[in-house]
N, C-alpha and C positions, 0 to 999 in steps of 0.2 A: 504494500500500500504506500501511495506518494500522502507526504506528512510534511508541513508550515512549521516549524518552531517561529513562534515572537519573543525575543529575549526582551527582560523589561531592565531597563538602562546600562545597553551596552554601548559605548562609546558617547557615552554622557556624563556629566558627573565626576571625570576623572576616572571613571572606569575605562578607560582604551583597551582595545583588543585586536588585532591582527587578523582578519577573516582565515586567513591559514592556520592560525592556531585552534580558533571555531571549528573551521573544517576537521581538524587534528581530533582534537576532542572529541566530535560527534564519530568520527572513524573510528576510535579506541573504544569506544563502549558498543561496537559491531551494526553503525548503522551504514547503509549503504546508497551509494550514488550521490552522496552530502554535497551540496553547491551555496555558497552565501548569495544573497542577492541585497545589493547597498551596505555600506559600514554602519546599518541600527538595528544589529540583530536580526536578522530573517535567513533562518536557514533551512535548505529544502533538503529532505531525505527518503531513502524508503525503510522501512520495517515491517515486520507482521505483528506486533507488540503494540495495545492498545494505547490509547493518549496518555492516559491517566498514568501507565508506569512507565512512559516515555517522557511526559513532563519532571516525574519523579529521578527518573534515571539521569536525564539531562542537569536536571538541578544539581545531584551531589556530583555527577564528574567535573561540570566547572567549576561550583565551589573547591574544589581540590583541586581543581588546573589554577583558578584566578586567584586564590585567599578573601572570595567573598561569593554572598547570594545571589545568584541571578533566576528573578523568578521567570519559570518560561510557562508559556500557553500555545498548546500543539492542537494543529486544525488539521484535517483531514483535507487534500487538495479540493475534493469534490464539496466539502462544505467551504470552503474559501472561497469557491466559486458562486456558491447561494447568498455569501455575506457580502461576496463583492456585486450582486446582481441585487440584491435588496434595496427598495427605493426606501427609505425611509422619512424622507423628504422630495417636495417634488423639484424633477431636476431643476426648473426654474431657479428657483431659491438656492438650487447648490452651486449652479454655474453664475450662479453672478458676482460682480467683480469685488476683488474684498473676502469673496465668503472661502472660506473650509469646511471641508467634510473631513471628521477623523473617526474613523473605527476605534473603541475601547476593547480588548478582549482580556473578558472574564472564566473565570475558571468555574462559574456557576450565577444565577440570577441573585442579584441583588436580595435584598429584606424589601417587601413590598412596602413598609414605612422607608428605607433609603433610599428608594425609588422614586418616592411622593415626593418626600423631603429636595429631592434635587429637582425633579420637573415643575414644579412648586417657588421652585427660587427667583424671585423678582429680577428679570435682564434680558433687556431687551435685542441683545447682540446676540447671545447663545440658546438655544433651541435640544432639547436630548430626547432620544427615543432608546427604547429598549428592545430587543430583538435576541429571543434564545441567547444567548451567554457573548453577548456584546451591546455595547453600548453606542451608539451612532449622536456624534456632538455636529453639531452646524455652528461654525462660530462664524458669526459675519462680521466680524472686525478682525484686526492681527491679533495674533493669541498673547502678544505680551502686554496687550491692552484690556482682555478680558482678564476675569476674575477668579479664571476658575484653571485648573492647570492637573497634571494627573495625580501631584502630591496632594490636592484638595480633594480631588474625586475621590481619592483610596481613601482617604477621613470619611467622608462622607458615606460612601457606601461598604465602608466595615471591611472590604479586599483591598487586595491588588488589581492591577491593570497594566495596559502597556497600550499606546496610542500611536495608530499608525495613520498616516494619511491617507485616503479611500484611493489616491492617483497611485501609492507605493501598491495596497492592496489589488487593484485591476492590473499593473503592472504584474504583478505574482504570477497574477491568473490568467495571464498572456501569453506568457513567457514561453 
């Protein structure tokens, strides 16, 4: 099966990583066909071994390669393909000038009070929908002018996350 890893902050933060050493890592713990795609964590692999011990698995070998946590979120090619075709907004509103569309991916749905409590939050620039174990934000301003970033999101709804642009995500699922 072809398998997405999202690492959540990898060459951010002062975490730098070498996509060859990614690649490295994902080889040694016997995944196969491993390719990175951009230097923010996305690496494509195959395995017969479900997400759930493949995210597991991935976590402790780079915490032992890097000397720190990378939390990862592994999608199955064919559901990366359904989260990159998901309108969640109409395209109007996401192709207009200014605006971003970013994919949040979660490791499970929020607490339906986390949920409220975010779509609930008075701003008029940011927009969120929820969708199976991701998060779809529309910011229509620069995001360093919004208020809200993914250290806020993860407060907010009780996880982790990792946020990728919807342009990096259809790129994936192009490729």
């Amino acid at each position: 099966m072809r398998y997405i890893a999202f690492l959540r902050a990898i060459n951010v933060g002062g975490h730098v990583v070498k996509m060859e050493q990614l690649r490295a890592v994902f080889r040694a713990i016997g995944l196969a066909s491993v390719e990175t795609f951009i230097a923010s964590g996305n690496v494509i692999f195959d395995s017969e071994t479900n997400a759930k011990n493949l995210e597991s698995g991935i976590e402790k070998a780079l915490e032992k390669e890097l000397g720190y946590e990378v939390v990862t979120f592994v999608r199955l090619e064919a559901e990366l393909a359904q989260i990159a075709a998901y309108e969640a907004f109409p395209a109007s509103e996401v192709g207009k000038e200014g605006s971003t569309l970013f994919i949040g991916f979660l490791r499970s749905q929020p607490k339906a009070e986390a949920q409220q409590k975010l779509l609930e939050f008075p701003n008029a620039a940011d927009d969120f929908r929820f969708h199976a174990r991701e998060l779809h934000w529309l910011c229509r301003t620069r995001v360093s002018d919004s208020p809200f970033s993914g250290a806020w999101l993860e407060k907010l709804l009780e996880m982790r996350t990792t946020l990728r642009n919807v342009n990096t995500v259809r790129r994936l699922v192009a490729r």
